[in-house]
C-alpha positions as CSV (number, residue, x, y, z in Angstrom):
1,X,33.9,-58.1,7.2
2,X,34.3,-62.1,7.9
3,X,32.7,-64.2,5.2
4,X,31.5,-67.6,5.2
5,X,30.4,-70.3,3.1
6,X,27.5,-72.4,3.5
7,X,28.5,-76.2,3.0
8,X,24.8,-77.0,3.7
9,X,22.0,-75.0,4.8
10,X,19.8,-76.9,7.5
11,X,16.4,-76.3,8.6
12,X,16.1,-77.6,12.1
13,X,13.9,-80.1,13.0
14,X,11.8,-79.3,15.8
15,X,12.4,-81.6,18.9
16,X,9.7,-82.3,21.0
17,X,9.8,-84.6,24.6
18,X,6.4,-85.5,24.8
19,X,7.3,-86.2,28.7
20,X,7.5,-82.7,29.5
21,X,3.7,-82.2,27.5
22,X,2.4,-84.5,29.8
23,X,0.8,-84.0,33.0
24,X,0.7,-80.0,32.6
25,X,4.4,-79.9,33.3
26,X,4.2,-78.0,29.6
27,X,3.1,-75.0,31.9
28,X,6.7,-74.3,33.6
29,X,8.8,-75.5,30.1
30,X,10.0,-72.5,27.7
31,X,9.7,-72.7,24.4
32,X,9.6,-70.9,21.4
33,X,7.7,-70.9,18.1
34,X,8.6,-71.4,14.8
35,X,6.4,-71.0,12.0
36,X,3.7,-70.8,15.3
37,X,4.6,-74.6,16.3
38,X,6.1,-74.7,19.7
39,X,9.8,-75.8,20.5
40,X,11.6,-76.3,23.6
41,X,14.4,-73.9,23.9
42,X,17.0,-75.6,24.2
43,X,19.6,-74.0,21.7
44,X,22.5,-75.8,23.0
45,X,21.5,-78.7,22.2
46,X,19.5,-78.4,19.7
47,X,21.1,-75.3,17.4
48,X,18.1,-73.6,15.2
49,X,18.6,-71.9,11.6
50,X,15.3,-70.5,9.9
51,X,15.6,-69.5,6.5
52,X,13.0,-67.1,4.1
53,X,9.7,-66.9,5.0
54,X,9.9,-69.2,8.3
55,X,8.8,-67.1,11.7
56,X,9.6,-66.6,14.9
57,X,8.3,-65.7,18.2
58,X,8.9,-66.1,22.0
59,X,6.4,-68.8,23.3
60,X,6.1,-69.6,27.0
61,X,8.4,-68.3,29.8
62,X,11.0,-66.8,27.2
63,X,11.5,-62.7,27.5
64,X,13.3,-62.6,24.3
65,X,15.3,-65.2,21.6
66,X,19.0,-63.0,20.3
67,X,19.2,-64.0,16.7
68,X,22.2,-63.5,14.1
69,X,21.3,-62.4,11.0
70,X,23.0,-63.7,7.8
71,X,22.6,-62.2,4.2
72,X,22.8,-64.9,1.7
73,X,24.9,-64.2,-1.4
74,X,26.8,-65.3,-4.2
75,X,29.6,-67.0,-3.1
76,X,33.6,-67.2,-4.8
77,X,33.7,-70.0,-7.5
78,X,30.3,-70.6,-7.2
79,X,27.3,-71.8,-4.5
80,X,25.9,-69.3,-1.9
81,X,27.6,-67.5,0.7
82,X,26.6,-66.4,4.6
83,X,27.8,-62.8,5.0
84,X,26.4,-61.7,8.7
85,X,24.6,-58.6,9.2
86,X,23.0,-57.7,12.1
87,X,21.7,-58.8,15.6
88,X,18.1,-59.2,16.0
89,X,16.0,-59.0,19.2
90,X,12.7,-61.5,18.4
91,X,9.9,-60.9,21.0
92,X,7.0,-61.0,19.2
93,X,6.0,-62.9,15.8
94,X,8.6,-62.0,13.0
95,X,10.0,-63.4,9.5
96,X,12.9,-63.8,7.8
97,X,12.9,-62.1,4.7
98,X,14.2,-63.0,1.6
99,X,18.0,-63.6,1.0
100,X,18.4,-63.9,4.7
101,X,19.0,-66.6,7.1
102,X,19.0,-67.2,11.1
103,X,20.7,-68.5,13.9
104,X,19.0,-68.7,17.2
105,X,22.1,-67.5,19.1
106,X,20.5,-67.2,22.7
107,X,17.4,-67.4,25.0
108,X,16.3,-64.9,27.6
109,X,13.9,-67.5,30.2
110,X,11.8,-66.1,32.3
111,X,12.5,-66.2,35.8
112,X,10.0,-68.5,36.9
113,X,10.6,-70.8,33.9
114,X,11.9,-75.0,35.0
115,X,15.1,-76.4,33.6
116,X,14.5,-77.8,30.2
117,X,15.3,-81.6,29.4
118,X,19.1,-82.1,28.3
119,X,19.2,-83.1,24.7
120,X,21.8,-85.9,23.7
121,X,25.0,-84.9,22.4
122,X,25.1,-84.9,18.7
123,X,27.9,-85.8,16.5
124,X,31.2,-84.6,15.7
125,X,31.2,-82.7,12.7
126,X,34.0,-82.5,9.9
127,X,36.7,-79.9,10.8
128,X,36.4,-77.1,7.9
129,X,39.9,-76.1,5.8
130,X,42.1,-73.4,7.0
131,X,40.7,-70.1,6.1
132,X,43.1,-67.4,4.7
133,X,45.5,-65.5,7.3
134,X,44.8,-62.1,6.1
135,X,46.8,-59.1,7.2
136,X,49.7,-59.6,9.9
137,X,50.5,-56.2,11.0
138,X,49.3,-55.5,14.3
139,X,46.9,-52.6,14.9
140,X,45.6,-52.5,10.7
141,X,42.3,-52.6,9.7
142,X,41.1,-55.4,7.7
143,X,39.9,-54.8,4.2
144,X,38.6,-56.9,1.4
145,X,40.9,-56.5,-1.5
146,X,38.6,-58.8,-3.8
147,X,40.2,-62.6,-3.1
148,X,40.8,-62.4,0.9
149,X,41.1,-59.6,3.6
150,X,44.6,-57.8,3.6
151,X,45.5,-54.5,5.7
152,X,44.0,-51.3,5.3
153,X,45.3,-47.8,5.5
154,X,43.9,-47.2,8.8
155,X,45.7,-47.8,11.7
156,X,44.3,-48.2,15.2
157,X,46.4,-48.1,18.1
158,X,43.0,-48.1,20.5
159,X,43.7,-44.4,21.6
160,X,44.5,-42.4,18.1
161,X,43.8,-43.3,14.5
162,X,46.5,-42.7,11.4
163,X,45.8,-42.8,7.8
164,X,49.2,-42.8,6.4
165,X,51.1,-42.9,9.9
166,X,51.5,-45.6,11.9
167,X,52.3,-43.0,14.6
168,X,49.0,-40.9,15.1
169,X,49.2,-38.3,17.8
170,X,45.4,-36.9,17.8
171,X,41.9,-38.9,17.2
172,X,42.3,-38.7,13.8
173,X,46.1,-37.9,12.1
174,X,46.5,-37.9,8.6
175,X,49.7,-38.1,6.7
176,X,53.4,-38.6,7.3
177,X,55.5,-35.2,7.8
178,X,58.1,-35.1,5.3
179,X,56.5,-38.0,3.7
180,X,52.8,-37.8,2.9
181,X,50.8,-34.5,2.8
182,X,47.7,-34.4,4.8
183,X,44.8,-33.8,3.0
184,X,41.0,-33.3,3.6
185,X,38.9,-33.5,0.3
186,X,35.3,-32.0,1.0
187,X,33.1,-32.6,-2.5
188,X,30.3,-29.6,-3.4
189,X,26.4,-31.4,-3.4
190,X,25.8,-30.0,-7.0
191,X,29.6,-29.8,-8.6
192,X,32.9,-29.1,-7.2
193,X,35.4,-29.2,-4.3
194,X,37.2,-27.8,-1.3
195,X,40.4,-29.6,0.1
196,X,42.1,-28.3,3.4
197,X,45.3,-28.7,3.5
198,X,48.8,-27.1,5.1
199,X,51.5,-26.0,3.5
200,X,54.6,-28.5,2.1
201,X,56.1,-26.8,4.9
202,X,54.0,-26.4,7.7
203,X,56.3,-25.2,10.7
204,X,55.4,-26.6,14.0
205,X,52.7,-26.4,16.6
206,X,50.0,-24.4,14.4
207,X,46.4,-24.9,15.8
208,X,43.2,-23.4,14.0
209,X,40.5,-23.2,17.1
210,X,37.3,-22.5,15.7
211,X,34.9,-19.8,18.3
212,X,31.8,-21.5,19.3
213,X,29.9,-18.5,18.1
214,X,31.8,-15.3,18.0
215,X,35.7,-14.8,18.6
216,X,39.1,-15.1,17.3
217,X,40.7,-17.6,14.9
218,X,43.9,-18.3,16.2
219,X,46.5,-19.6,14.2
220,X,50.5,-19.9,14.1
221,X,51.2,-16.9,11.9
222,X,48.6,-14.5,13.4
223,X,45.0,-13.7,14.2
224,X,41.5,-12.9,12.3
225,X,38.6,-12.1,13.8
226,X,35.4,-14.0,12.8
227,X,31.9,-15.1,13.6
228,X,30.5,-18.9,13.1
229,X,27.6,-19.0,11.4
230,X,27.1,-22.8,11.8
231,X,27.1,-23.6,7.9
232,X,30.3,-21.2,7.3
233,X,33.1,-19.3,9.3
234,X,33.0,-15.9,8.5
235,X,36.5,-14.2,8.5
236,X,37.7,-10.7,9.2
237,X,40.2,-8.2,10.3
238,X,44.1,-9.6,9.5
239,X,44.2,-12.6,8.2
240,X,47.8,-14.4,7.7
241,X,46.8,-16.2,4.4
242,X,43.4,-16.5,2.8
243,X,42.7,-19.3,0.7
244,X,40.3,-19.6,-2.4
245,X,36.6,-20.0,-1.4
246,X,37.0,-18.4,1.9
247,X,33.9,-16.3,3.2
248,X,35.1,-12.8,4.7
249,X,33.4,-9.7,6.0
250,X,34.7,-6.3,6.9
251,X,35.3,-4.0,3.7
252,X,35.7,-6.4,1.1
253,X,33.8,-9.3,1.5
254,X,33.3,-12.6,-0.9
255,X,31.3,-15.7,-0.5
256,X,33.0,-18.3,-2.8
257,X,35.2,-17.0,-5.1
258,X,32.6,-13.6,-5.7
259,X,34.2,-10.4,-4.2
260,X,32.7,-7.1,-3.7
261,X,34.0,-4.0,-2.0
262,X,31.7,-2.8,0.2
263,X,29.7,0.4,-1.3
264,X,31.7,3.5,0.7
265,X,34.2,0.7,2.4
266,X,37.1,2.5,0.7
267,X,37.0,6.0,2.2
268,X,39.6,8.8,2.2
269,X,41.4,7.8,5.0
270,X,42.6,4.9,2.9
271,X,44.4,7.2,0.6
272,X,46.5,9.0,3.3
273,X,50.1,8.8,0.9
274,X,48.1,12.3,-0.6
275,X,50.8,15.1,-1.3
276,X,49.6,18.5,0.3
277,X,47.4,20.9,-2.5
278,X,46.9,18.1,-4.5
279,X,43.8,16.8,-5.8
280,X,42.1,13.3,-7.0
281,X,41.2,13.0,-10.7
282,X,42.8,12.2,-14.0
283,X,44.9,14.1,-16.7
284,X,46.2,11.2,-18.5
285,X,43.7,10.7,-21.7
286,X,41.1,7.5,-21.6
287,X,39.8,5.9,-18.7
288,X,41.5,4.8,-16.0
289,X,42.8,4.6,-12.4
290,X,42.3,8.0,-10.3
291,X,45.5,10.6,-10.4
292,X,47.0,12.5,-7.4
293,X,46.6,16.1,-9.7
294,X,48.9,18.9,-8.6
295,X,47.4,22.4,-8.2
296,X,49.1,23.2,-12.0
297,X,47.6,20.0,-13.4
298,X,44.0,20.8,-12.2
299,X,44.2,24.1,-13.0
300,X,45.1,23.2,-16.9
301,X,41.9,21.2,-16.7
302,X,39.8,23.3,-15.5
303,X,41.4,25.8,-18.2
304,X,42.0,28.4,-15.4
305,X,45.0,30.9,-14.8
306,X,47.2,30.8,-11.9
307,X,46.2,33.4,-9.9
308,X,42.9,34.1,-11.8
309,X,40.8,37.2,-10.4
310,X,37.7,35.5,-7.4
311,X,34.3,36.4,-8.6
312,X,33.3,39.6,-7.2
313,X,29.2,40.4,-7.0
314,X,28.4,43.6,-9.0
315,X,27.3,46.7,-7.3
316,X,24.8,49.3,-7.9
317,X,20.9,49.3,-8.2
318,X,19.3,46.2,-9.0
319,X,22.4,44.2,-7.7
320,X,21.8,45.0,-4.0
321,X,21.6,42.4,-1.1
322,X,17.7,42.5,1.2
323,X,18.8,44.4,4.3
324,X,19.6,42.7,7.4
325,X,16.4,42.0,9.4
326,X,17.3,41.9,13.3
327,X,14.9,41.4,15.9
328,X,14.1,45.4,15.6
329,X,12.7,44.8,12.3
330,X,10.3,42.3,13.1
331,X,6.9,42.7,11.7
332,X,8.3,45.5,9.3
333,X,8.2,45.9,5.7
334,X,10.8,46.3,3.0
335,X,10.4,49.6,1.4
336,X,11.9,51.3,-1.7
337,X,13.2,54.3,-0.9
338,X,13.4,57.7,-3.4
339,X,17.0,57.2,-4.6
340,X,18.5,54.2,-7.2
341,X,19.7,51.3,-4.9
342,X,17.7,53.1,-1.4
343,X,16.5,50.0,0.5
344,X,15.0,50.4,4.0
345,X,12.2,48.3,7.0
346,X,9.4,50.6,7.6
347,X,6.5,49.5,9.6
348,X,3.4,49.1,7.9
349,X,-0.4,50.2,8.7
350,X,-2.0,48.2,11.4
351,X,-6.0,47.7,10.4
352,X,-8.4,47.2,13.2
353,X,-11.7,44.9,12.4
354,X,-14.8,46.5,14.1
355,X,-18.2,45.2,13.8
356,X,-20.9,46.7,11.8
357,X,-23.4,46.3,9.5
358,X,-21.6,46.1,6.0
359,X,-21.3,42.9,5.0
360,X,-17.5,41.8,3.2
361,X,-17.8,38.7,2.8
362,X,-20.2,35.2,2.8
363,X,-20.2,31.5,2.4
364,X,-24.1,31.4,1.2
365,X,-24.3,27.7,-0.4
366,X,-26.6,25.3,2.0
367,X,-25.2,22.4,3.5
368,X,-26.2,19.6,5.2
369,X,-25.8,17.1,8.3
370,X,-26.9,13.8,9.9
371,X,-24.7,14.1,13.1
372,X,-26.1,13.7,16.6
373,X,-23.0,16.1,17.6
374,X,-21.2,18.9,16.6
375,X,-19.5,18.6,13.2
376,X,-18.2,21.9,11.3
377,X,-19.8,23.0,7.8
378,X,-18.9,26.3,7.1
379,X,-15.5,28.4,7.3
380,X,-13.8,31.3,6.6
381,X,-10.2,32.2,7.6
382,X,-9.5,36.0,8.6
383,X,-6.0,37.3,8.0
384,X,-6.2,40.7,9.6
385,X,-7.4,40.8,13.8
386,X,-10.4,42.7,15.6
387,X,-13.6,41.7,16.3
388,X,-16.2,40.6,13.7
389,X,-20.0,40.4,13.6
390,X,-20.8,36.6,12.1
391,X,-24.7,35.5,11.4
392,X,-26.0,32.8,9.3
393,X,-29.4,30.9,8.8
394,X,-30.5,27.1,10.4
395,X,-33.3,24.6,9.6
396,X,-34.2,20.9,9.6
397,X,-36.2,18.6,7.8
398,X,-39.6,17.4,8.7
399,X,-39.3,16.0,12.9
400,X,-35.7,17.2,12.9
401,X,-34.2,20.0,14.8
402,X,-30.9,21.9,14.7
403,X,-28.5,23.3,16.7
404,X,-26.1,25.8,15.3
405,X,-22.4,27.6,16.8
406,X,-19.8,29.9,15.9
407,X,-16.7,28.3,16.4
408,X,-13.5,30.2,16.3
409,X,-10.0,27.6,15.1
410,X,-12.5,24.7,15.9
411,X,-13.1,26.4,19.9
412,X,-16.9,26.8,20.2
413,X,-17.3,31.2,21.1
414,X,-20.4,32.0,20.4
415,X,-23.7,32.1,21.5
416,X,-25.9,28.2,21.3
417,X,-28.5,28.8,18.7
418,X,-31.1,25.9,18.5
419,X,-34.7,25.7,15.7
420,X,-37.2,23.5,16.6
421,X,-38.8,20.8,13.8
422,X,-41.3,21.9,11.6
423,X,-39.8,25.4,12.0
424,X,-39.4,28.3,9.6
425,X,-35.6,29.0,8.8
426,X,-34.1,30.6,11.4
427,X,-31.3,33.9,11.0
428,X,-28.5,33.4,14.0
429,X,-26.4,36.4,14.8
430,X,-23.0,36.6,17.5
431,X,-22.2,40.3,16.9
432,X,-18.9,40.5,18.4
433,X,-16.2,37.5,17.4
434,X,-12.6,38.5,18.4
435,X,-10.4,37.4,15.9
436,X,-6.7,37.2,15.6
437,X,-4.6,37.5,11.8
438,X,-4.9,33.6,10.7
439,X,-7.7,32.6,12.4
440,X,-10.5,30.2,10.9
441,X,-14.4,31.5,11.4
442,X,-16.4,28.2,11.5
443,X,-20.1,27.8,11.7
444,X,-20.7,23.9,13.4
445,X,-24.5,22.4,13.6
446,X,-25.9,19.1,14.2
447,X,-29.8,17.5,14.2
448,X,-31.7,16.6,17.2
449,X,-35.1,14.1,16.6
450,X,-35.5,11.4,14.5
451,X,-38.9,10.1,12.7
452,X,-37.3,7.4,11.8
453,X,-36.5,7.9,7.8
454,X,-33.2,9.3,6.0
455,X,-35.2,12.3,4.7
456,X,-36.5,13.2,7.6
457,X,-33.2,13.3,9.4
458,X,-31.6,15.8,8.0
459,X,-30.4,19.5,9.4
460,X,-29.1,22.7,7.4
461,X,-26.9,25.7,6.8
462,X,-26.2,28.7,4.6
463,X,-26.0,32.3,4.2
464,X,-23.0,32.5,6.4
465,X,-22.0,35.7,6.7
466,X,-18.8,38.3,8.1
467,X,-19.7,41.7,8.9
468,X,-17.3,44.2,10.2
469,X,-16.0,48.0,9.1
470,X,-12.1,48.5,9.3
471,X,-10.4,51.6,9.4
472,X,-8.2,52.8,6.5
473,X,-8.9,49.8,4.6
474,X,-10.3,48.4,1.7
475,X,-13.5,46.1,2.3
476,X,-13.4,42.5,0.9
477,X,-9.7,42.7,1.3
478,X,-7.6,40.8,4.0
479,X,-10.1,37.7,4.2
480,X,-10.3,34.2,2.6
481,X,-13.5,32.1,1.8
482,X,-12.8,28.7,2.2
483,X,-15.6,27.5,2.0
């Protein structure tokens, strides 16, 4: 960057012609402001520089004022310096802040604005000395080396850039084949660093195209598929050369220089060198790497004789196997028979429920309901089929009445029994329930009225009772109370 020094700063006077304030002609005349004080704009022949703190703004019939923007600093052997900075568009009011300077480069006038008055000519100034040449070599970038500018390392020949090449065949080529190695240096944010680089000897022609999202890496000594993840390029399948730090998937996979083997990644088919009737293990004492074990070596481990007898199950009563069942043995039962080791299906006794009045079995304790519907309360699962004679007792609580059903696996089969309120508890009786082995006897109920009050809105149920005779068959047996 182009330095130079300030042999005297100058804060320009502001020039009016009072002939062009006169008469309202002042209305068609651009000017700007500086420090809020009008000026004609006139920058050719009257140059502006504002320094700190001074402001500027577009006054009339000017769009916009271009301004160069200096930083001041220390100049070489001593003094101050102008080192430029940036271009500034001013439209409205700004100021220049400290340790800067202006220079009103340009004007933008407004259309309608009236040619300003012609300033006279001022003098000529002192020509300055000869600044320093700098760097020669066509197509080098200039640098700063501390005293003047000299040539860079980069080299621009307006279509390809070389650092270390004044040859560059790409946007960007780094290095000199056979000369300088090409190298890019990328520096971790907490410690650390990657470099890409190619080999000493790099061959010819070797392109690494990166997928846009998922595909192949192709390079000049082979191919690896991968996925880019837009922070990292995930590598896998056969990779010519991988290089530390590189990120790969498949069965072994790494991120940095961690690496872990997938858990069941390394299966059998892996080991396929395997020597028939030989086995994976290890003879050879302390820990270790696995073994292909011949059939002699495993059987001295498992201390085992060649050719040692099979295990043969031992015969004779108590050691016998359940007979087979078939389908003809359905429903049958396994039955000892007079001898030692006599095993043999027999069918068993079928018992038929009848109603009657002996009662077997009950669920007596009294429970209780709120529901407006249905809702079960007692239950009693049957394990032996027939029919069955069921009764049990209903009430409700002062203004409530209750309805009470047999229910048969939660099917409603018998008859609707119903007690008004303010009723005396009521027996209800189905006398013939057809059951089937399994099935669940259920007693629902729920209240009808309402006065209005929890305790009054309440309906009950106990004494829920089986009844039934069956043949050849011990009474009590063949049912369960659930509840």
């Amino acid at each position: 960057m182009k330095t130079m020094k300030i042999l005297k700063v100058i804060t320009a006077g502001i020039f009016f012609s009072s002939a062009w304030f006169i008469n309202n002609t002042y209305a068609q005349t651009p000017a700007i402001l500086i420090d809020g004080v009008p000026a004609m704009a006139n920058i050719s022949a009257s140059p502006f520089w504002l320094h700190a703190g001074q402001t500027l703004a577009a006054g009339n019939k000017v769009k916009s004022i271009s301004i160069l923007e200096y930083n001041v600093v220390p100049a070489i052997g001593g003094g101050k310096s102008l080192q430029f900075d940036s271009i500034i568009s001013v439209t409205t009011q700004q100021t220049v802040l400290a340790n800067k300077a202006w220079k009103i480069e340009s004007v933008a006038l407004d259309t309608s604005a009236s040619q300003g008055i012609q300033g006279p000519t001022g003098p000529q100034g002192a020509a300055g000395a000869t600044g320093p040449i700098g760097c020669t070599n066509a197509n080098y970038l200039l640098k700063y080396n501390g005293s003047n500018a000299a040539c860079s390392q980069i080299f621009d020949n307006g279509n390809n850039v070389g650092i270390g090449t004044t040859n560059p065949s790409a946007l960007l080529d780094l290095g000199l084949a056979g000369t300088t190695l090409g190298v890019i240096r990328l520096a971790g944010s907490s410690s650390g660093n990657v470099s890409l680089q190619p080999n000493a000897d790099a061959g010819l022609g070797i392109v690494l195209t990166l997928p846009a999202t998922t595909g192949t890496l192709v390079t000049g000594g082979g191919t690896a598929s991968g996925t880019n993840t837009g922070d990292q390029i995930n590598i896998s399948g056969n990779a010519a050369t991988v290089t530390t730090n590189a990120n790969l998937t498949g069965d072994i996979t790494s991120v940095g220089n961690a690496t872990t083997i997938a858990a069941k990644a390394v299966t059998l088919a892996k080991m396929n060198d395997m020597a028939t009737a030989s086995l994976l293990g290890r003879n050879t004492a302390g820990t270790g790497v696995p073994e292909v074990l011949s059939a002699a070596t495993a059987r001295s481990i498992l201390n085992v004789a060649d050719g040692a007898t099979n295990y043969t199950h031992p015969t004779g009563d108590g050691n016998l196997h359940v007979p087979a069942t078939s389908t003809t043995n359905n429903g049958k039962i396994l039955t000892a028979g007079a001898t030692a080791g006599s095993l043999s299906w027999t069918a068993g006794t079928t018992y038929l429920l009848t109603p009657s009045s002996t009662l077997q079995l009950s669920a007596d304790a009294t429970a209780s309901v709120t529901e407006t519907s249905y809702t079960k309360k007692k239950e009693i699962v049957v394990w032996t089929g027939g029919k069955i004679k069921v009764s049990y007792d209903i009430w409700g609580s002062t203004n409530s009445g209750t309805m009470g059903r047999t229910y048969v696996n939660g099917v409603a089969v018998g008859t609707e029994n119903s007690n008004a309120q303010n009723q005396p508890v009521k027996t209800c009786t189905d006398n013939s329930i057809t059951v089937q082995p399994g099935d669940a006897v259920q007693v629902y109920i729920y209240r009808t009225g309402d006065c209005g009050a929890s305790w009054c809105r309440m309906s009950y149920v106990n004494n829920f009772r089986i009844y039934y005779d069956v043949e050849g068959h011990v009474p009590g047996t063949g049912i369960v109370v659930i509840n």
